[in-house]
C-alpha positions in Angstrom: -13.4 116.9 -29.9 -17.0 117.9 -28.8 -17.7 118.8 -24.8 -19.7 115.4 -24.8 -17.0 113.3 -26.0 -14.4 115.0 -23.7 -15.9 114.5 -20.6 -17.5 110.9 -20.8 -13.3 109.7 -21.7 -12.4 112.7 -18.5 -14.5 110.2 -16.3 -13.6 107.0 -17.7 -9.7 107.9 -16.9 -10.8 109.3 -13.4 -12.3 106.6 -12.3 -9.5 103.8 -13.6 -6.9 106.0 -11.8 -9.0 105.9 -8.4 -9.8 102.0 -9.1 -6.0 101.7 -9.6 -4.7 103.3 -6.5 -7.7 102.3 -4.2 -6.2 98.7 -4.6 -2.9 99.8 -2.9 -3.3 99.0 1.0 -0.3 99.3 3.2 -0.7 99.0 7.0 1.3 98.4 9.9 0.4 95.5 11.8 1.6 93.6 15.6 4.3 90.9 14.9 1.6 88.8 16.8 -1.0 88.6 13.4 2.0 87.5 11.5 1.1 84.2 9.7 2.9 81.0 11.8 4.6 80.3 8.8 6.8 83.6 8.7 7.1 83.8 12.3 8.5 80.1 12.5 10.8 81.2 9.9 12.2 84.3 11.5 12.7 81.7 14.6 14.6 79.2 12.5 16.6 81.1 10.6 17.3 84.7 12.5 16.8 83.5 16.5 19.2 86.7 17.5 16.6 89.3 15.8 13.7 90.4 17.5 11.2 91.7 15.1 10.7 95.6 14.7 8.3 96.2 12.5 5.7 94.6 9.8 4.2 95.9 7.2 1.2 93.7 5.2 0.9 95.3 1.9 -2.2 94.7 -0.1 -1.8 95.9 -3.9 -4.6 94.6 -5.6 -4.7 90.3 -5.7 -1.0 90.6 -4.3 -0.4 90.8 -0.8 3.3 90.5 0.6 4.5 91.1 4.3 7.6 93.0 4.9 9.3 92.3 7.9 11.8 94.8 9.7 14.4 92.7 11.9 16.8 94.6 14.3 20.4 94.5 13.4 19.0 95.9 9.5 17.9 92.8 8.3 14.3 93.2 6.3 12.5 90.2 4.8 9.6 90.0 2.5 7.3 87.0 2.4 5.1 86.8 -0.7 1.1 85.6 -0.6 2.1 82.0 -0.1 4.1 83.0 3.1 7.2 82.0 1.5 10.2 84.6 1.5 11.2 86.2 -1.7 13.6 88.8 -0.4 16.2 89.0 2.2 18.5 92.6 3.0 21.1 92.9 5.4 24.1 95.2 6.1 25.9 92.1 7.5 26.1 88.5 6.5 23.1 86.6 5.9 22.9 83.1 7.5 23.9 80.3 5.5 20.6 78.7 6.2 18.7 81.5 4.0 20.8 80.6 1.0 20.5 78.2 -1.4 23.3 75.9 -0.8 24.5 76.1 -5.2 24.7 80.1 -4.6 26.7 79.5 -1.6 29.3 77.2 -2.9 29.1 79.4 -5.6 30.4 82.6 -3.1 32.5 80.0 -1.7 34.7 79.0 -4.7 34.8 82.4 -6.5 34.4 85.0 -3.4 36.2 83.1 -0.9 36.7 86.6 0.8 33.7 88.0 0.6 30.0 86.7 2.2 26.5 87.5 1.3 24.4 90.5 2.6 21.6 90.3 0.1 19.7 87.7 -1.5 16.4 88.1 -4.0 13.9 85.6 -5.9 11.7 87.3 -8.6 9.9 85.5 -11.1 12.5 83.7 -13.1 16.1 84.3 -11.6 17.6 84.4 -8.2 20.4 87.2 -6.9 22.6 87.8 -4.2 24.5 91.1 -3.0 28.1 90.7 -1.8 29.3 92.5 0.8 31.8 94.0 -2.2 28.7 95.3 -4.0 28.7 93.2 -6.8 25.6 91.7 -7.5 25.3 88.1 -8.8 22.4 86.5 -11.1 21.8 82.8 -11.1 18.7 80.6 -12.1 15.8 79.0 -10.6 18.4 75.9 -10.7 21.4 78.2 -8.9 23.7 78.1 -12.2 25.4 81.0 -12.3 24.3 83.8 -15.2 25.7 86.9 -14.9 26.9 89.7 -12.4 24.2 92.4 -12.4 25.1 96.0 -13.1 
């Protein structure tokens, strides 16, 4: 490979690894520039937990807010404001849960409760205070427990 030929592709990959990570914006911001729609939310649905922290991330077209709640619990809203992850050490409020998972729990975890619950792009899972993970559907039919 000539000089020529070696540096015009050294520049070309410099400069897509600086437009890649340039895009990745995290910053720290007051609970008070939170979007109404999380903080009502947080009000309905966690009144106990004040808020500790938030985070807006930027990472290029997607922009999510992470919310820190005392007592552990840490939410994460996605661009449309709606939440798309909830983590707890304890058990998550029955209001957060789709009521299928939670009859779900109910009928085949009668001792246990929920400390985790996750949407991503085509399933939904919850975290048992047991560990064991559970996948279910858009719907809430039950798929698999996750390794």
């Amino acid at each position: 490979m000539n000089r020529k030929v070696f540096f015009k592709s050294s520049v070309v990959t410099a400069l897509f690894t600086i437009s890649l990570t340039s895009c990745d914006k995290e910053s720290i911001i007051p609970s008070t520039d939170l979007p109404n729609e999380i903080t009502s939310f947080i009000s309905k649905h966690f009144p106990n937990n004040s808020i500790a922290q938030v985070i807006k991330d930027k990472d290029g077209l997607i922009k999510t807010y992470d919310v820190i709640l005392s007592d552990n619990v840490s939410l994460e809203f996605n661009r449309k404001r709606e939440v798309i992850d909830i983590d707890g050490v304890g058990q998550l409020p029955n209001s957060v849960i789709p009521a299928k998972l939670l009859e779900y729990v109910k009928t085949n975890y009668p001792n246990n409760f929920i400390t985790d619950w996750e949407l991503d792009d085509r399933n939904q899972q919850i975290q048992l205070n047991n560990g064991i993970d559970l996948e279910f559907n858009m719907k809430g039919d039950f798929l698999r427990i996750d390794n």
